[in-house]
Every structure is written in structure tokens, then in C-alpha cells.
C-alpha positions as CSV (number, residue, x, y, z in Angstrom):
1,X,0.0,0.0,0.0
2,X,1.4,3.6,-0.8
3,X,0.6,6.2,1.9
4,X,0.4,9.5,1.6
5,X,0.6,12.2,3.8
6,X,0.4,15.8,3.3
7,X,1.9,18.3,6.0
8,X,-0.4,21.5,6.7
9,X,1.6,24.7,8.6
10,X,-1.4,27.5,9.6
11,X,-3.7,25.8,7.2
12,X,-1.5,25.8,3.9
13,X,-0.2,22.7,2.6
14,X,3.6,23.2,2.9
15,X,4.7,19.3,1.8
16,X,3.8,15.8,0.7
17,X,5.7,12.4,1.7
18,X,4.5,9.5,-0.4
19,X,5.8,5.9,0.7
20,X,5.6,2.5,-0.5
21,X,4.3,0.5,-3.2
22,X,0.8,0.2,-4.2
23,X,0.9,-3.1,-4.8
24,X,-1.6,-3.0,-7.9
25,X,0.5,-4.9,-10.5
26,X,4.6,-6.0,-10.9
27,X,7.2,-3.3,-10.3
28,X,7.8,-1.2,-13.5
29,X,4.2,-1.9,-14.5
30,X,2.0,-0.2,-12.1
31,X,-0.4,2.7,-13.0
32,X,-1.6,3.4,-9.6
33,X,2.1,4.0,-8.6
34,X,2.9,6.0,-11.8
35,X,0.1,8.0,-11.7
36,X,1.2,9.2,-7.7
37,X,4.7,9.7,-8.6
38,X,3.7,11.7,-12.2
39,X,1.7,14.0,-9.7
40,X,4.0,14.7,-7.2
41,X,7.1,15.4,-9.9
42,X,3.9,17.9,-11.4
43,X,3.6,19.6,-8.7
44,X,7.9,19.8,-7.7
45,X,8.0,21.3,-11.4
46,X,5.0,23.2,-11.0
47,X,6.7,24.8,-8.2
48,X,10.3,25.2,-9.2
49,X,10.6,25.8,-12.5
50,X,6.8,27.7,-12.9
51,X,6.1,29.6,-10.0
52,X,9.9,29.5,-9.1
53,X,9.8,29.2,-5.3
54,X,13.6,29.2,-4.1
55,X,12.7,26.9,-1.0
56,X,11.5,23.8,-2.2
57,X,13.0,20.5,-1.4
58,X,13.0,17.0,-2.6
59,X,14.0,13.2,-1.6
60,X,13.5,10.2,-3.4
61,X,14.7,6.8,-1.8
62,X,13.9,4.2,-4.5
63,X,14.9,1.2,-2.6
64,X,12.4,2.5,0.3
65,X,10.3,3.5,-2.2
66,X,9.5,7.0,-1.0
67,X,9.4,10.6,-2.1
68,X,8.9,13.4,-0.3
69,X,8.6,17.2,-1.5
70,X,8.3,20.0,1.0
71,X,8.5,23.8,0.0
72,X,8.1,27.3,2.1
73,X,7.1,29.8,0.0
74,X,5.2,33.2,0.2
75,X,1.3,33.0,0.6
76,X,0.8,32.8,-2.6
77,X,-2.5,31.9,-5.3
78,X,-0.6,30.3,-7.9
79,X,1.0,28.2,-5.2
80,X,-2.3,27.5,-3.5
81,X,-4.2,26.4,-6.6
82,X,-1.2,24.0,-8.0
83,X,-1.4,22.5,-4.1
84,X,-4.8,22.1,-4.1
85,X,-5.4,20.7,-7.6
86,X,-2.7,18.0,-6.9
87,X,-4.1,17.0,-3.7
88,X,-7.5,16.6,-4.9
89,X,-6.4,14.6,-7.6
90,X,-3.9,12.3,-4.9
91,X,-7.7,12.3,-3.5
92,X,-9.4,10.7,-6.3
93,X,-6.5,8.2,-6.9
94,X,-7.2,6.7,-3.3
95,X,-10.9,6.7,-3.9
96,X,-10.5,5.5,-6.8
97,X,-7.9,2.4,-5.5
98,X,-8.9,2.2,-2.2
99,X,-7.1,-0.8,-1.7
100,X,-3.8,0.2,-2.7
101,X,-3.6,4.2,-1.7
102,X,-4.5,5.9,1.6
103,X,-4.1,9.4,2.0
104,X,-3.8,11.0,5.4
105,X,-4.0,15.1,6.2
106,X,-0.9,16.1,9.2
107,X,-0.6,19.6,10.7
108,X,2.7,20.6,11.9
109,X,4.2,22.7,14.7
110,X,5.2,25.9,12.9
111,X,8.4,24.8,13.9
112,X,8.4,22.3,11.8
């Protein structure tokens, strides 16, 4: 099963860990999987090389078979609206494959 979590600081979505594998077919043939890792490289372009936020940062650990993508950027629509339209679809991938995807909201410390 793949889990993801995204991180919430003062109500804005400030990162996204996705772990394991869905499990829906053979390794190098799963859709479920590349449609969740297509999404979250989306929304590390979106961010980068679109709306250019300086602070973003990324892991992947392919034998753990994790990503994770966090950024701190300004209050910002563009931002909000390339967030939101990635989580709702990370939303309707786990509705859609239940079996395989679980998505989970986290707040963090401001700290954090």
C-alpha cells in the first residue's frame, strides 16, 4: 500500500511524503504508482521551475520507495491552486484504488 501524507503549517499545505508501493500490479508496471509519482514530480515542477519558489525541497529513496517534497514559500494563489489541484487529484486516486492508496492530512508545529 502507498501512503500518503500531506503536511499542513497555519492551514497551507507546505509538503507531501509519499511511501511504499501500491501493490496494484509487478514493479515497473504499475499505474496506480505511476500515476502518484507523475503527480507529485507535477507539482515539484509546477513549483520550481513555474512559479519558481527558491525553497523547495526533494528526496527520493527508491529502494524504500519514498518521495517526499516539501517547499516554504510566500502566501501565494498560484502556489495554492497547483497544491490544491494535486491533492484533490492524490484524492481521487485513493478513492478510486482504495485498496492500494490511503491518503492522510498532518498539521505541523510551525516549527516544523
Amino acid at each position: 500500500m502507498t501512503e500518503i501524507r500531506s503536511f499542513r503549517r497555519k492551514g497551507n499545505i507546505c509538503g507531501l511524503n509519499v511511501s511504499g508501493h501500491t501493490g496494484y500490479a509487478e514493479h515497473g508496471a504499475d499505474i496506480v504508482c505511476a500515476a502518484i509519482s507523475t503527480l507529485v514530480q507535477t507539482l515539484e515542477t509546477g513549483l520550481t521551475e513555474i512559479i519558481r519558489i527558491e525553497r523547495v525541497k526533494s528526496r527520493i529513496d527508491e529502494d524504500r520507495g519514498s518521495m517526499s517534497l516539501f517547499w516554504d514559500g510566500p502566501d501565494d494563489l498560484r502556489v495554492r491552486t497547483l497544491v490544491d489541484t494535486v491533492i484533490e487529484v492524490l484524492k481521487s486516486v485513493e478513492k478510486s484504488y482504495s485498496s492500494y492508496v490511503k491518503f492522510m492530512e498532518v498539521e505541523v508545529d510551525e516549527n516544523d
